[in-house]
N, C-alpha and C positions, 0 to 999 in steps of 0.2 A: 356233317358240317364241314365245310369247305373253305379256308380262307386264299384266295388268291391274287400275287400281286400284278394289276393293271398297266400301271402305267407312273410316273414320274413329271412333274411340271415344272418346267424353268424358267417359266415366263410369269407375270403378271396375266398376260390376255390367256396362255395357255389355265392358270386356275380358274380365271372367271370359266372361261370355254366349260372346265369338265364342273365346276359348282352350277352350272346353268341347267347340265346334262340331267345331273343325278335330282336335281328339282325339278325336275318337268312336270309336264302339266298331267300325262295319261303314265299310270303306272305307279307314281311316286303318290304314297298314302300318307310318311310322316318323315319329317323333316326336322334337323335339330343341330344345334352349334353355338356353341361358348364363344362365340365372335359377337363382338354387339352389333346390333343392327336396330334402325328402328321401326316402331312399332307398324304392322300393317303395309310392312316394306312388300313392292312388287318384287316376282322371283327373281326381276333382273338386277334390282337394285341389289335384291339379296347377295346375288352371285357375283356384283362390283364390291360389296363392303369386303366380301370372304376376300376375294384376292386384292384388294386397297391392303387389307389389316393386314394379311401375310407379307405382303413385298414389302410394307414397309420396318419390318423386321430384319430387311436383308440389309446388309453391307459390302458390297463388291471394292470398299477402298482399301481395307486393311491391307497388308503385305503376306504372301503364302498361298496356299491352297484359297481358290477362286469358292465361294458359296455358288455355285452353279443350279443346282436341283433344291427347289422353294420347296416345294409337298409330293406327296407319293397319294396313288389311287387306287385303292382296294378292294378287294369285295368279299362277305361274306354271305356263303350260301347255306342252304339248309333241303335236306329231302325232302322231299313232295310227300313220304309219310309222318314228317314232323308234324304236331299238331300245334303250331304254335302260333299267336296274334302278332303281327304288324310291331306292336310294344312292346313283347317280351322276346323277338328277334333282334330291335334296338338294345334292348339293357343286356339280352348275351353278346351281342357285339361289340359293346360299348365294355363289358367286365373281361372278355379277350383282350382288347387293347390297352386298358389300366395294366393287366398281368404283364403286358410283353413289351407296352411301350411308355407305359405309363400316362395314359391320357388326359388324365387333369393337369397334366403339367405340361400340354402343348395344345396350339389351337387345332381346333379340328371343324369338321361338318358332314353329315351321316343322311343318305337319304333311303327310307325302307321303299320296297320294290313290291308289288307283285303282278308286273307286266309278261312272268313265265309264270312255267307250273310250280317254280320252286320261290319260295320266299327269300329273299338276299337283299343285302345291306351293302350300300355302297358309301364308301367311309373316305374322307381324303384328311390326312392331318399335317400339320406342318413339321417339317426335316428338323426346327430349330425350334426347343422348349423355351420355355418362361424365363429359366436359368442361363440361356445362352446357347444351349449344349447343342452342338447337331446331332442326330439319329445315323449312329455306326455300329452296327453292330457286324458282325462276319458271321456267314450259314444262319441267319437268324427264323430262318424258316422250320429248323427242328425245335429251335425255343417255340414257337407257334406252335405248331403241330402237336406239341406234347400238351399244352395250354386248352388245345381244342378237344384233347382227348378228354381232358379231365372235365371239361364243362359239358361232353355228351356224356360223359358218366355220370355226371352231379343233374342234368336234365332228362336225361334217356332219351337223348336224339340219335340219330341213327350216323353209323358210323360208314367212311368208305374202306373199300378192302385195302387200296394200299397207298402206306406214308410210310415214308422211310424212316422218321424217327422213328414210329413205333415198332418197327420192323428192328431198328438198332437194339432197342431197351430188349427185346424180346430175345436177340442171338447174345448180348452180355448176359443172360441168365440159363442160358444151356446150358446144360450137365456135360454135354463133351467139351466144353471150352474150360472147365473147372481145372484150376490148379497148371494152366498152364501160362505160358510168359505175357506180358503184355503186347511185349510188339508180335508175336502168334495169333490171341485173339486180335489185334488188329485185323492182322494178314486174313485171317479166316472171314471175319465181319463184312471187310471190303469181299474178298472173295464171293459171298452169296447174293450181296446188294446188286454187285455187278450184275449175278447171274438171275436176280429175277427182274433186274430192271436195265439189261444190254440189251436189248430193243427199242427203241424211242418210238414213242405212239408219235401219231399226227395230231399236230393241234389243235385246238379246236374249231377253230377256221374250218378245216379240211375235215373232218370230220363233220360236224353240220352239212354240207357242201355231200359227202356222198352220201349223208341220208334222203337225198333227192337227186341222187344217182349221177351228179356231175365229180366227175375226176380230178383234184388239182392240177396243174404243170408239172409241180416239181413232184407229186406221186406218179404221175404219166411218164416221166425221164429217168425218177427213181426204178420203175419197171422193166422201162426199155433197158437202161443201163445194167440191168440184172443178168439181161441174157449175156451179154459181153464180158461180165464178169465171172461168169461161169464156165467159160470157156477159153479165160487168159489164162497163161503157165506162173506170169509175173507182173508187180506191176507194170512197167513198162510194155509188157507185153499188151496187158489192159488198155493203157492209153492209146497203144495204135493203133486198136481194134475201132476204138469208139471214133479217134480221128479221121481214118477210113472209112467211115460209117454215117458222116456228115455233122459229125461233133465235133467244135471247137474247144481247144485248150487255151485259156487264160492264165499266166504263170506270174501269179500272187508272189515270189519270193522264196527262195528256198526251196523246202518241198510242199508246201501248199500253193491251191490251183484251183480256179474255178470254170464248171463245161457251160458252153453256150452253143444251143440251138436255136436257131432262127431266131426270135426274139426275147427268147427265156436265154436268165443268166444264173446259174444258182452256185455257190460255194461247196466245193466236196465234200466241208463236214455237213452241207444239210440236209447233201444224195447218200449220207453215210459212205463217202468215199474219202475220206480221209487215207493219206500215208497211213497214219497208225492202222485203221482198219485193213488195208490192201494187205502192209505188212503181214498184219494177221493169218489172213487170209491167203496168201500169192506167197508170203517168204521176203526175205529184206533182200531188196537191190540198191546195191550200188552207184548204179548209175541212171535211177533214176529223177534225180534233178538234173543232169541234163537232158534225159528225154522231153521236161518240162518245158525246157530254155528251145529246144529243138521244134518244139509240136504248137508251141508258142502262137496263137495268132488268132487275134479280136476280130470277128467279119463285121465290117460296115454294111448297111444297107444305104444305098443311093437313091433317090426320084420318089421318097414316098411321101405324099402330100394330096392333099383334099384343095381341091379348089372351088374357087363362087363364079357365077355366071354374070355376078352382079356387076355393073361398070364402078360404083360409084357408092361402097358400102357406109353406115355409119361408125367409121372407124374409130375404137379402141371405145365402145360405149360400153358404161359401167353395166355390171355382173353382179348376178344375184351374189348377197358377202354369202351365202352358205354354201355353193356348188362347189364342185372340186376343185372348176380353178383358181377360187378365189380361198381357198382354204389349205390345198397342199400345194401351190405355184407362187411364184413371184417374180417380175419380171423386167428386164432393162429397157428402156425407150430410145430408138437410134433416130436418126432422119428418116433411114426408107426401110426399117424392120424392127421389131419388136420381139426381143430373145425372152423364152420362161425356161426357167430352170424350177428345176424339184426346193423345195422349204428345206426338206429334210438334208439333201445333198447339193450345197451350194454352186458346186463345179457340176453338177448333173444337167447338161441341157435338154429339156424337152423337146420344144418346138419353136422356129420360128415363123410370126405372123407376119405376110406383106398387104401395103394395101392394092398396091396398080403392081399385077393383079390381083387380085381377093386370093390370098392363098394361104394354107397351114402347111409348113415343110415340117417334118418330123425326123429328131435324131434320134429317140428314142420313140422306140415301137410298140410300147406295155400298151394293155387297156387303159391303163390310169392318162395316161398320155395321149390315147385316142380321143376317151371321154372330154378331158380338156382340152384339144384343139376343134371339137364340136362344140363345146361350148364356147368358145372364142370366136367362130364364124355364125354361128348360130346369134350370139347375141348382136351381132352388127348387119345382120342383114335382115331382109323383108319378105315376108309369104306372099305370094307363092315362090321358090327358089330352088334352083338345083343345084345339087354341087357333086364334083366328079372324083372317085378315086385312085390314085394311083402307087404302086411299088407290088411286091411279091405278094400272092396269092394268100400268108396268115395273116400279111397287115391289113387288107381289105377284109378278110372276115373281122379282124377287129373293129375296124371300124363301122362296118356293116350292122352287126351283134349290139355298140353300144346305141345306132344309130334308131335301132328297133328299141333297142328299150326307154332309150328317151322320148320313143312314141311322134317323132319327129312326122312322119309320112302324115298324121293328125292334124299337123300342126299346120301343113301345106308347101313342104320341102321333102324333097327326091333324091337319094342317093344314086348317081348311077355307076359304072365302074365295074361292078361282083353281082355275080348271080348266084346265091347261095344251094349249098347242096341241100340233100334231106336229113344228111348229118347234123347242116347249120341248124336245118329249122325244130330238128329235135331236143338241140343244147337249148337253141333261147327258149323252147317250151319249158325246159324242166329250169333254167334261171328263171325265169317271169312267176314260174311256181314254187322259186324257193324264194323268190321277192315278196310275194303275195303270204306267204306264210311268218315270214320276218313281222310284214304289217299287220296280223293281225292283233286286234285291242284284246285285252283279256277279258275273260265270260269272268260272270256273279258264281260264285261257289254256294254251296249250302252250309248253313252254320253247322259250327262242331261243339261238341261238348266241350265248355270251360276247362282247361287241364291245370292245375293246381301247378304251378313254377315259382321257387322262390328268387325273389326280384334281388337283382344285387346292389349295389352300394351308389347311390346315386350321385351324380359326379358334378349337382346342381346346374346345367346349363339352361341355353335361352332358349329353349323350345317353341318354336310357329306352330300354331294350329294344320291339323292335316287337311290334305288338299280333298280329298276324297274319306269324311268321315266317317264313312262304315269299314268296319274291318272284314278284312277278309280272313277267313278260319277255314281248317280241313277239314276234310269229314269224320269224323271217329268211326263209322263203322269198317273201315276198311282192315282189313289181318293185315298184318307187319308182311312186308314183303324180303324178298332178302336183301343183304344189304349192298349197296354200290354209291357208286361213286356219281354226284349230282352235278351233270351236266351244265358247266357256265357261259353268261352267254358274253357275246364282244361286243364291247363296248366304243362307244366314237360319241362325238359333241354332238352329231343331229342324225336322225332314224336315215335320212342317205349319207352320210358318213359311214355310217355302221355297214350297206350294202357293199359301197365302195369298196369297204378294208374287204368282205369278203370275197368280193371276185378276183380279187387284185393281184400280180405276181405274190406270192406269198411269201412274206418274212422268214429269215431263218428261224427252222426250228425251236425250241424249246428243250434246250439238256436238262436232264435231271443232275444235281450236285451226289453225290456218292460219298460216302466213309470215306476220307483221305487215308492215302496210303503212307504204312507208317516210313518215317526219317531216319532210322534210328537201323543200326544191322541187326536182322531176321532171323533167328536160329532155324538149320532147316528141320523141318519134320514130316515125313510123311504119312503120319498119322492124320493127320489135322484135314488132308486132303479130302475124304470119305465124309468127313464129318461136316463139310459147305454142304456137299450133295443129301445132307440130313438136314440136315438145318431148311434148304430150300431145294424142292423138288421145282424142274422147270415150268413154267404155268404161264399162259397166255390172258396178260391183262384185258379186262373187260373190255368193249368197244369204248365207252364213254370215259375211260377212269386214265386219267392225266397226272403225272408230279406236277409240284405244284409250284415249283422252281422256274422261273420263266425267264429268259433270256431278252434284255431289251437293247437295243442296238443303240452306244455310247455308254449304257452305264456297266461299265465293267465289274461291278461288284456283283452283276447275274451270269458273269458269262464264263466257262470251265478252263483248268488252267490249258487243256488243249485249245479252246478259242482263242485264250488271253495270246498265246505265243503265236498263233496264225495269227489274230490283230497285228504283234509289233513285227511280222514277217512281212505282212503288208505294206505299214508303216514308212521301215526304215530305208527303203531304197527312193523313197519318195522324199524325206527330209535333204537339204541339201546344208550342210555343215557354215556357208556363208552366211546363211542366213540367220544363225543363232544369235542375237543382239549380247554386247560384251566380249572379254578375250575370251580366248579358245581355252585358258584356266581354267574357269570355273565350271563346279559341277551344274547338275540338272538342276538341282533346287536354285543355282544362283542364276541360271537362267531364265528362268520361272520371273525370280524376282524381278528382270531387267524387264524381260515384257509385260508386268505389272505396273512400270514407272508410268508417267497418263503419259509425261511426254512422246513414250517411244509409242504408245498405244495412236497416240494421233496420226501418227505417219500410216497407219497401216489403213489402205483405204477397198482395194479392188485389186482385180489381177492377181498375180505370183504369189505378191509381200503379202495377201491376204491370205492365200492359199496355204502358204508357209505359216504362217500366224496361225491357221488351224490346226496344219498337222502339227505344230512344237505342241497345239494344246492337249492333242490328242498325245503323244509322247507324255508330260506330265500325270495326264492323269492315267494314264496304263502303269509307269512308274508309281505311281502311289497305290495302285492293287496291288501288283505284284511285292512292294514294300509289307503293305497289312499283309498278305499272307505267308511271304517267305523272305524276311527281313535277310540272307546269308543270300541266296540269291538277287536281290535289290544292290546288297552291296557289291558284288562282282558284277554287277549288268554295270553300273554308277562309273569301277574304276575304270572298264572296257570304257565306256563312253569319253571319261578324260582321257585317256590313253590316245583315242583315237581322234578327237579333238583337238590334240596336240602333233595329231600327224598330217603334214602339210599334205602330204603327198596324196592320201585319201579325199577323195569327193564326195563321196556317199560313204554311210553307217555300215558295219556289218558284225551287226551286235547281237548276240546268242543268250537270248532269258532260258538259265538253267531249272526252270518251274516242270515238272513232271508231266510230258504230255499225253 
């Protein structure tokens, strides 16, 4: 049993989106939520009343910390040897979340699944209970995990090999840890966590992806960059290997840095190249943040663009609302061009569209960016049609690659431009066959023997009728197999959403959180050293078996305190101190408050002032993690901040979060 967190919604349209998902028509057997709705409601009214009733719980007027994040989105899994119904996957999912969040005391809506081999519950509930209270908890992932343990025990579902809490509860009960100091067993604890869980699997994106023999980007750069690491004396030495070598260095600030080849851009922590790692590894240099400042330099790509043959296209005609562009793009309207930028990164330009002549100019060169400027010419123009591609040899296989699988040549339009190798035509064979497997509808199972589970505490809600009312049941004659870890799948608002994320530049990794390291001074012992290596002999996690900690990019309460201080290393050289609304006085929190006033909020429209308006927000809420977890550190980052705020003479921040990296 598996519980893992998906994802986060702060929008209204974002809840409807993902309550629409987990109700779908193929897959979804039973449906259920303490929100009223009425009777014989369609799924979509359904998925309007869920996010109607949630937003309108929210209050964005108050003064303080912004209510930002409405619901979070969950899922619980279960082994493919569990024998369990559709129902009695609901009422354990539904009695995990009573234990750890209390669920009768906040709206929720649950929908069961068995579109995989595994049965899972996808649960989304609201941030903010009945009482007012929002959902904060800190590491609340080992409250779970121990929650989950007890309910495979009290069910006899099958367990996965490895959770870190139970791995915790197990090293406090050692007989070598007995009778020694506290902050010892700390030391020790952290010590063996690290050592069986210092390797970060791939997620499961990437994973999925080389069961059908395709390679991520960033495991193909993570490799190459392997040999060059292996053969630096220092870091420094490392980065000129790899900038010699036709790798670009990105210098994020300090000593974090992120490498760019050709149209892949990744963060060193998610090549496992972080400072702290090199250090490790190579020995601590000196100098190198300026080899960073030194090596420094973003490559532009110039002339890459698709054009139409067409004279006289029907320009900027409306787009299917579910395709890429119209789901992660949004875009400004000029006289003679039309700029899309990314949803998610507002200053992020994509593409822009012209019409005289029919063309898509590309500043950024992802798939996701290929995809939608094919779909932006593709929807205004007329078959039969060709269109030409131009710029360096990987942009044209991308756009070549998307242009095959939107099956375009069918449709009666011709790429011309790249002649693909037998390389190319072997990837989109094995993508088209990991597409085709994605779509597959689930097969009828054969009934299983009733298993006797005692039902827990019913939490009276509105339960719909299932969409599909036959249950689907395991087989009981199968032997227990061993146990592992039950592969979960990704999730997105429509089955090509879901494709998309997975081909797509990949998200930073997923850290796993660890035993914080104690605060407190350390008595030495070297006793204690022999006794990690008892505790956990080294072992190589399963292919499938993932923490369950997952990293989502803005909400800082998932991201490690090495992330958190790469975050504000990024940050601070980008904030510009004029811009802070009010005197140079006042701390964070009173700044907070000024850009909360509406009046100052109305000025902020486009451009810079907005720009800035994002990063101060980003600044807030990094300060309020770093607060919740290391209140003594909060308040020396706070006085540096007034300090420097008071100093004319500085233009930019250069403020040091003493958080453990």
């Amino acid at each position: 049993m598996i519980r893992e967190k998906l994802s986060t919604q702060k929008s209204k349209s974002a809840i409807y989106k993902t309550a629409k998902y987990f109700n779908k028509e193929e897959g979804c057997v039973l449906f259920e939520s303490n929100i009223y709705m009425p009777l014989n409601a369609s799924k979509k009214d359904i998925a309007k009343a869920i996010s109607k009733s949630i937003e309108s719980d929210v209050t964005d007027n108050k003064k303080g910390r912004k209510h930002s994040v409405r619901t979070q989105h969950d899922v619980v899994s279960f082994h493919t040897n569990d024998n369990i119904t559709p129902e009695q996957a609901r009422d354990i999912a539904k009695e995990l979340y009573e234990a750890t969040h209390k669920l009768s005391n906040r709206k929720y809506a649950l929908g069961v699944h068995i579109d995989t081999n595994e049965v899972h519950v996808h649960i989304v509930w609201s941030i903010k209970d009945f009482d007012g209270n929002c959902y904060n908890v800190g590491n609340d992932y080992r409250k779970i995990e121990r929650e989950c343990d007890k309910l495979e025990n009290k069910y006899g579902l099958m367990k996965p090999e490895n959770r870190i809490a139970t791995d915790i509860d197990r090293l406090e009960k050692h007989p070598d840890l007995k009778g020694k100091s506290e902050a010892v067993k700390k030391r020790a604890i952290a010590n063996a966590i690290n050592k069986k869980y210092s390797e970060k699997l791939p997620s499961s994106n990437e994973r999925m992806l080389e069961v059908r023999g395709i390679i991520s980007n960033k495991e193909e750069m993570k490799t190459d960059l392997k040999v060059f690491l292996q053969q630096s004396s220092s870091p420094s030495d490392f980065i000129n290997k790899i900038t010699d070598n036709g790798y670009n260095i990105i210098h994020n600030g300090q000593s974090s840095f992120s490498v760019q080849h050709e149209d892949q851009i990744f963060k060193a922590s998610e090549l496992g190249l972080s400072y702290k790692t090199l250090k490790a590894k190579l020995g601590e240099d000196t100098d190198f943040e300026q080899t960073l400042k030194n090596k420094h330099n973003v490559k532009e790509y110039e002339g890459c663009s698709i054009a139409s043959t067409e004279a006289e296209p029907d320009y900027m005609k409306k787009i299917k609302p579910n395709s890429v562009l119209a789901t992660k793009f949004k875009f400004i309207q000029h006289s003679d061009k039309v700029e899309y930028f990314y949803n998610s990164v507002s200053s992020k330009k994509s593409f822009e569209y012209y019409k005289d002549p029919s063309k898509v100019s590309f500043s950024d060169l992802s798939r996701q960016s290929a995809k939608a400027g094919i779909q932006r010419l593709v929807a205004d123009a007329k078959p039969p049609q060709s269109f030409t591609v131009n710029g360096p040899n990987f942009f044209k296989k991308n756009i070549w690659l998307e242009f095959q699988l939107m099956g375009l040549e069918n449709k009666g339009f011709k790429l011309e431009g790249y002649k693909p190798t037998p390389a190319d035509l072997e990837e989109l064979k094995k993508i088209q066959e990991h597409y085709a497997s994605m779509n597959k509808k689930p097969e009828p199972k054969p009934e299983a023997a009733t298993v006797a589970i005692e039902a827990p505490t019913p939490v009276e809600p509105v339960t719909v009728p299932p969409v599909m009312p036959t249950p689907v049941q395991k087989p009981s004659e199968k032997p227990p197999e061993p146990r592992k870890q039950v592969e979960q799948e990704q999730v997105a608002p429509t089955n090509e959403d879901l494709i998309d994320d997975l081909i797509k530049e990949f998200e930073p990794s997923n850290p796993t959180r660890i035993a914080e390291a104690p605060t407190e001074a350390i008595e030495p012992s070297k006793s204690v050293e022999p006794v990690v290596d008892d505790l956990y002999t080294p072992m190589t996690p399963e292919p499938l078996a993932e923490p369950e900690n997952h990293k989502i990019d803005g909400d800082y309460s998932t991201y490690s305190n090495d992330e958190l201080v790469e975050e504000f290393e990024w940050l601070q050289p980008r904030l510009k101190k004029s811009s802070f609304p009010g005197n140079s006085k006042r701390d964070i929190a009173g700044h907070r408050e000024m850009d909360n006033i509406p009046e100052n909020r109305n000025g902020i429209k486009t451009g810079e002032v907005k720009r800035q308006y994002e990063f101060r927000e980003k600044l807030y809420n990094l300060f309020d993690e770093i607060k919740e977890r290391d209140p003594a550190a909060a308040k020396q980052l706070e006085q540096a901040f007034k300090a420097q705020m008071a100093n004319k003479r500085a233009v930019t921040f250069d403020l040091k979060p003493q958080l453990t990296k």
